[in-house]
C-alpha positions in Angstrom: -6.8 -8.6 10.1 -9.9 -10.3 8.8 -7.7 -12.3 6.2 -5.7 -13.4 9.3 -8.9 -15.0 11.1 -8.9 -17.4 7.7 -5.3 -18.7 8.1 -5.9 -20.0 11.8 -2.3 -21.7 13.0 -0.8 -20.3 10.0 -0.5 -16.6 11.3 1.2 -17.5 14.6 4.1 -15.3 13.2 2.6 -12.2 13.8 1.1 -12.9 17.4 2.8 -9.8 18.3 1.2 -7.8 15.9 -2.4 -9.0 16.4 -1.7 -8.3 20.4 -1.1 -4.7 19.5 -3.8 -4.4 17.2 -6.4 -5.5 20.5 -4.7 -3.3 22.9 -4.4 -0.4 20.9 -6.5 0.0 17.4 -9.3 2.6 18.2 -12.0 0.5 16.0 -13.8 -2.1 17.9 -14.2 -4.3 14.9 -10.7 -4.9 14.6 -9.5 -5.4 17.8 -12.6 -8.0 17.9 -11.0 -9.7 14.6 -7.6 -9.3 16.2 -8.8 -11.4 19.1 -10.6 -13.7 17.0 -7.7 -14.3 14.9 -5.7 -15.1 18.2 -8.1 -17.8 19.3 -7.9 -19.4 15.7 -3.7 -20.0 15.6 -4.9 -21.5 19.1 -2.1 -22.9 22.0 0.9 -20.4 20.1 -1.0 -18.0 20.8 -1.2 -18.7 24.9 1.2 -15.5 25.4 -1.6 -13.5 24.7 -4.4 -14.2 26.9 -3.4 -11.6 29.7 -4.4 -9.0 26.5 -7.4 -11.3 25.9 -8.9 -11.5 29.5 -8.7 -7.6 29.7 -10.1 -7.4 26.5 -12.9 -9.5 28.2 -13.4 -6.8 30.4 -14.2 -4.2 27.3 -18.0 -2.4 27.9 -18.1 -3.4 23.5 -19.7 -6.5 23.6 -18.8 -7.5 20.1 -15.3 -7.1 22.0 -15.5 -9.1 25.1 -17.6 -12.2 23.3 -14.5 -12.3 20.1 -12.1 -12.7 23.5 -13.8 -14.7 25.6 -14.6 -17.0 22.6 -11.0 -16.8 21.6 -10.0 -17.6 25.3 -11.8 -20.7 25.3 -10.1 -21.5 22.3 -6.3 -21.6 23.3 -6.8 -22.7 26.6 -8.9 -25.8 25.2 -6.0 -26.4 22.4 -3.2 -25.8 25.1 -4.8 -28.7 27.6 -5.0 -31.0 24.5 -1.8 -31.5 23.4 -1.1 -35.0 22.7 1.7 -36.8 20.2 -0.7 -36.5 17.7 -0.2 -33.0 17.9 3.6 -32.7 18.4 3.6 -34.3 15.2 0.9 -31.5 13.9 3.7 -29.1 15.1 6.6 -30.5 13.7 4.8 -30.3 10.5 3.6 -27.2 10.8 7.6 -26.3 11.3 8.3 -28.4 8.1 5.3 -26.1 6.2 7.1 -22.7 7.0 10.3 -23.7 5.6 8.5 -25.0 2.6 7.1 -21.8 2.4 10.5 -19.2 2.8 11.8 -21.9 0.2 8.7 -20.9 -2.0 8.9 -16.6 -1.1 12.8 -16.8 -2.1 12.0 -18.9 -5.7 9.3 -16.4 -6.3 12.2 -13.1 -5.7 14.5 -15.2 -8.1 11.8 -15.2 -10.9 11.4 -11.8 -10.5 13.9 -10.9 -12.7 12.2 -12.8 -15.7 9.5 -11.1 -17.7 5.6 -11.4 -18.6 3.6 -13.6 -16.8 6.0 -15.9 -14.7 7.0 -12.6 -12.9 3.4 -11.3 -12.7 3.0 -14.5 -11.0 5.5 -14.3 -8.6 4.7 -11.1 -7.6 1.0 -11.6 -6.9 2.1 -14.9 -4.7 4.5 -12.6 -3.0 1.8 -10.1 -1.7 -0.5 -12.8 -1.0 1.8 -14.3 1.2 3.1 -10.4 3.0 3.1 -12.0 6.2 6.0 -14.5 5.5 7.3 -12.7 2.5 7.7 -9.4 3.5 11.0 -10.0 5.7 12.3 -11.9 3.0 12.0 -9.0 0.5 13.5 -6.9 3.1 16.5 -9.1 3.6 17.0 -9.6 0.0 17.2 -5.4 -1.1 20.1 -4.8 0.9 22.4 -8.3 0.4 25.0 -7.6 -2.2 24.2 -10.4 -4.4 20.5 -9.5 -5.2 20.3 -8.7 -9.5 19.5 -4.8 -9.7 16.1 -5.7 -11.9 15.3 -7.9 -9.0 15.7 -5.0 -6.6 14.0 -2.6 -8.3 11.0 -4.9 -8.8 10.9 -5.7 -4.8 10.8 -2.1 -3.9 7.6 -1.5 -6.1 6.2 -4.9 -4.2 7.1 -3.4 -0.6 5.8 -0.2 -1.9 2.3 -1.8 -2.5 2.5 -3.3 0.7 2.1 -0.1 2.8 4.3 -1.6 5.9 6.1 1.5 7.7 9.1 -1.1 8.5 9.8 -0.4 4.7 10.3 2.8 4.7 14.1 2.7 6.3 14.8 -0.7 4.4 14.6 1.3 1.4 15.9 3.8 2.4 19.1 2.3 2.7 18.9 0.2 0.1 19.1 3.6 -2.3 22.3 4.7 0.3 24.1 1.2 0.0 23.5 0.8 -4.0 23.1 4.2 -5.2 25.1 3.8 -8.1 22.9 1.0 -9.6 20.5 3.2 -12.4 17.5 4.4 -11.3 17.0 3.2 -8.0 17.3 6.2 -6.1 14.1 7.1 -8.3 12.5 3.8 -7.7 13.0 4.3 -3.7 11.7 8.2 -4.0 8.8 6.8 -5.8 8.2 4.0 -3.3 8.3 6.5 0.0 6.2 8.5 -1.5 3.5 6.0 -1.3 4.7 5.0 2.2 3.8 6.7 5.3 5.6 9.2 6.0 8.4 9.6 8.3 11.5 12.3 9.2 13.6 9.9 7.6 11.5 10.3 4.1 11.4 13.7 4.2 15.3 14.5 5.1 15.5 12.0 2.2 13.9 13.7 -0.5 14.9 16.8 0.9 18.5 16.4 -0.2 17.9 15.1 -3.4 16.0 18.2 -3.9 18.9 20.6 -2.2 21.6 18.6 -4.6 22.6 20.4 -7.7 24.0 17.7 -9.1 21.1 15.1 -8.9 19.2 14.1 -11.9 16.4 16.1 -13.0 14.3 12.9 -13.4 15.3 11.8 -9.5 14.1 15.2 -8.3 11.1 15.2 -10.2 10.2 12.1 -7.9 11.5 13.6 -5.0 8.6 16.9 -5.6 6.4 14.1 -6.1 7.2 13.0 -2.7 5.6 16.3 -1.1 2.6 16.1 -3.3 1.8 12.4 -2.7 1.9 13.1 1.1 0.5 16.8 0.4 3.4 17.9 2.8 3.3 22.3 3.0 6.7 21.9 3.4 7.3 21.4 -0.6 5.6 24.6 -1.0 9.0 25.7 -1.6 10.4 23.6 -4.0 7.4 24.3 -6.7 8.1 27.9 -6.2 11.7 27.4 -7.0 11.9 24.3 -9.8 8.0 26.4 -11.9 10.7 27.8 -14.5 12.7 25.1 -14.8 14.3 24.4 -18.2 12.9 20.9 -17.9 8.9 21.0 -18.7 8.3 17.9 -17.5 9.8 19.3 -14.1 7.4 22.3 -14.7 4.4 20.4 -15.0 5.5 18.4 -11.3 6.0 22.1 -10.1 2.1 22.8 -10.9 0.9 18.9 -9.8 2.6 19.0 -6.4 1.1 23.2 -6.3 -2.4 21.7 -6.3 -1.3 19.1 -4.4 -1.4 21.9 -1.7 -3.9 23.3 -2.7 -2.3 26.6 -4.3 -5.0 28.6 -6.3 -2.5 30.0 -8.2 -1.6 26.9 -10.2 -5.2 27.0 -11.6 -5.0 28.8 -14.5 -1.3 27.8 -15.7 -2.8 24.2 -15.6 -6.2 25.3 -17.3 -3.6 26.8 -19.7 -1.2 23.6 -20.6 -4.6 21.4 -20.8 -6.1 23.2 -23.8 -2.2 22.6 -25.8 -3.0 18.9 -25.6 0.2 18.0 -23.7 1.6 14.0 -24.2 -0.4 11.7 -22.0 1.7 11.9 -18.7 2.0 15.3 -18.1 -1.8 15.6 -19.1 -2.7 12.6 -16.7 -1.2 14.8 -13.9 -2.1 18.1 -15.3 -5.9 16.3 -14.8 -5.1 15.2 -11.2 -3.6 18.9 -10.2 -7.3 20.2 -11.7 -8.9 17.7 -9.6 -7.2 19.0 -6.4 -8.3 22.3 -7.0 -11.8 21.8 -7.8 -14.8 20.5 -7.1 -17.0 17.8 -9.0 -19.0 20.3 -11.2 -15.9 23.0 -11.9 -13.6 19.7 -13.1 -16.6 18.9 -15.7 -17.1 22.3 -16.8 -13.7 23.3 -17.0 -13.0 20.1 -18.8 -16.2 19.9 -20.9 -13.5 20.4 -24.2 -11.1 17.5 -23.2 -11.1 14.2 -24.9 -12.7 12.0 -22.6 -10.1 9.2 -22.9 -8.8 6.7 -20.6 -6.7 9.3 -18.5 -9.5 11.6 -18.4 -12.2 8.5 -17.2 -10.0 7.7 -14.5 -9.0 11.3 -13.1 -13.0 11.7 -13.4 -13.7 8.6 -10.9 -11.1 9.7 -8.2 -13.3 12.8 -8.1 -16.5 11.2 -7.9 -15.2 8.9 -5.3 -13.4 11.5 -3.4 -17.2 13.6 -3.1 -19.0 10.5 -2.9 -20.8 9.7 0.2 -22.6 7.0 2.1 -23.9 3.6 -0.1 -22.6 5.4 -3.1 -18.9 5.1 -2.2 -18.4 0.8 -2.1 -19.8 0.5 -5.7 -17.5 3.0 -7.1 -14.6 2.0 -5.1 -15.5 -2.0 -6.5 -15.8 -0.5 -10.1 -12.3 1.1 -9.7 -10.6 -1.5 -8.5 -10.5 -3.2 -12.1 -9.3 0.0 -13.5 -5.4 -0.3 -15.6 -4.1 2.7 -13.5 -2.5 2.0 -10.3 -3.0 4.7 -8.1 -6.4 4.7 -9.0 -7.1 1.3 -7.6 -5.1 1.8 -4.6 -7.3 4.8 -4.1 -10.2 2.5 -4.1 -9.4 0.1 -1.5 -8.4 2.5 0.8 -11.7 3.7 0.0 -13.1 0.6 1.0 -11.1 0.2 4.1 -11.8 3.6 5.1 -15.7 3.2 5.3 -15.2 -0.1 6.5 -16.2 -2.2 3.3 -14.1 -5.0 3.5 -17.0 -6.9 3.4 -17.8 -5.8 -0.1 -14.3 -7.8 -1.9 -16.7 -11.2 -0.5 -17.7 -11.8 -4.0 -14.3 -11.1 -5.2 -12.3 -13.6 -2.7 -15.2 -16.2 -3.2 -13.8 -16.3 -6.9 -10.2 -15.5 -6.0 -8.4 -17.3 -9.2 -10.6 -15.6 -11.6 -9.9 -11.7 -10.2 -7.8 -9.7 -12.6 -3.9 -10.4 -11.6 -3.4 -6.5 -10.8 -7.0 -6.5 -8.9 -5.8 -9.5 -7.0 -2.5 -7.4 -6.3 -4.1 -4.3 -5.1 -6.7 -6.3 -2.7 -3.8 -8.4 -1.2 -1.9 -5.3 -0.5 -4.4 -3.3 0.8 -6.0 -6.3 3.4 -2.0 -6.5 4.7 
């Protein structure tokens, strides 16, 4: 919301949204940005003040003084329009198309490599509020290039939106014979929030006997991301499979919930050195099981490497409290691994730090791409 507030006029698309934000959100900071952000897109954003005037009425006075402000505002810009500001309009119109003509070059470049798509795909986050409907539109036409598909689902993934969840959903229905994109769409709904449609979802991939072993393995990663009891089940039935990468999901989605009995089979597969995936979740299983000091001690004899570094900071951050939790959470946010710096920011949004990413946005063009990516999504 607070990145809203910046683009004044510009985030008259999702009026709607920011209404619902002031009616309903339980924190009074946003609903206070959410009218402030009203009053800044100014006259378009006149179907709102009935929500505005009884947000005036709010006993928070940081509250009532964002609405009346924002009051002021739009009823000052709605008894000014003049010519001059038709033609403001009519530019403004001209500036939105210019801009979906933008969002869909950037989804045609993401089928190129290195850093034109790394560019596209930052722009395309940074611009969520236009670009997200566009991404939507173009997973389920029939024309979209399977790379480019995959690649958008990953991008709506980092978004976070809970509109995405169905989109994809049917995306993986409608083109399930393209490779690897039921994976990609098991992967991605496992980062949404969840729903009943997610679970049924990974559910019958998981009931299938004929479904990949690589697709199910995502699907069990489904229950673990979301920590869901209801895969309690499925690592019970898939710990012996012949697969041993499935058996080492089996133990990561057991810690997941918190099953004390994956705790010595994962102590066990740690000290054989296992390749650096299945020892990167092997870590995070340990991590769900234990707390600060037993993950150190049990792990005094592992090769402090890059996985083990970064399994190590999610469980500092996860026990940190107070003043300690914004500098960790900024530290992480450069780190290579992904869920690790999505861990961070929500971090940051949780205790309210959004404040702390002011030295970052002040030098916006010099952030690390994939920082830039991970603050984008997470202020969406």
């Amino acid at each position: 919301v607070k990145g809203l507030v910046a683009m004044g006029p510009a985030a008259a698309p999702v009026i709607d949204e920011l209404r619902d934000s002031l009616r309903t959100d339980k924190e009074p900071k946003i609903r206070a940005l959410a009218a402030q952000a009203l009053g800044e897109i100014g006259s378009a954003a006149r179907p709102a003040l009935p929500d505005l005037r009884k947000a005036q009425e709010e006993d928070e006075a940081y509250v009532s003084k964002r609405a009346a402000a924002a009051i002021a505002k739009i009823e000052n810009t709605t008894q000014n329009i003049t010519p001059t500001a038709t033609v403001t309009a009519l530019a403004s119109v001209d500036e939105h198309a210019e801009r979906q003509r933008e969002i869909t070059a950037d989804i045609a470049a993401l089928s190129f490599s290195g850093s034109r798509r790394a560019r596209a795909s930052l722009r395309l986050l940074e611009r969520a509020y236009d670009s997200l409907p566009a991404m939507h539109r173009a997973l389920l036409v029939p024309d979209t290039k399977p790379q480019i598909r995959s690649r958008l689902i990953a991008l709506v993934q980092d978004l976070g939106d809970t509109r995405s969840v169905e989109v994809i959903i049917k995306t993986a229905k409608t083109y399930f014979e393209q490779p690897g994109l039921y994976a990609d769409a098991l992967r991605a709904v496992g980062e949404l929030p969840p729903s009943s449609a997610s679970f049924e979802f990974a559910t019958r991939v998981l009931e299938n006997s004929g479904a990949r072993v690589y697709v199910q393995r995502q699907a069990m990663l489904y229950f673990a991301k979301h920590r869901d009891q209801r895969g309690a089940r499925w690592a019970r039935q898939f710990a012996d499979h012949d697969d041993p990468n499935m058996r080492i999901v089996s133990l990561y989605l057991a810690a997941a919930l918190e099953d004390p009995n994956a705790l010595r089979p994962i102590t066990t597969l740690l000290q054989e050195q296992p390749h650096h995936s299945a020892r990167y979740a092997l870590l995070l299983g340990l991590a769900d099981l234990t707390d600060l000091a037993e993950f150190e001690n049990l792990t005094k004899n592992q090769p402090k490497d890059k996985e083990y570094e970064s399994v190590l900071r999610l469980a500092r951050l996860r026990d940190s409290q107070g003043e300690g939790t914004a500098p960790l959470a900024l530290q992480m946010l450069n780190s290579h691994f992904p869920n690790e710096r999505r861990s961070a920011m929500d971090a940051l949004l949780e205790i309210g730090g959004v404040d702390e990413l002011t030295p970052l946005l002040n030098q916006w063009e010099r952030v690390p791409p994939q920082t830039r990516a991970t603050i984008a999504a997470g202020l969406y």
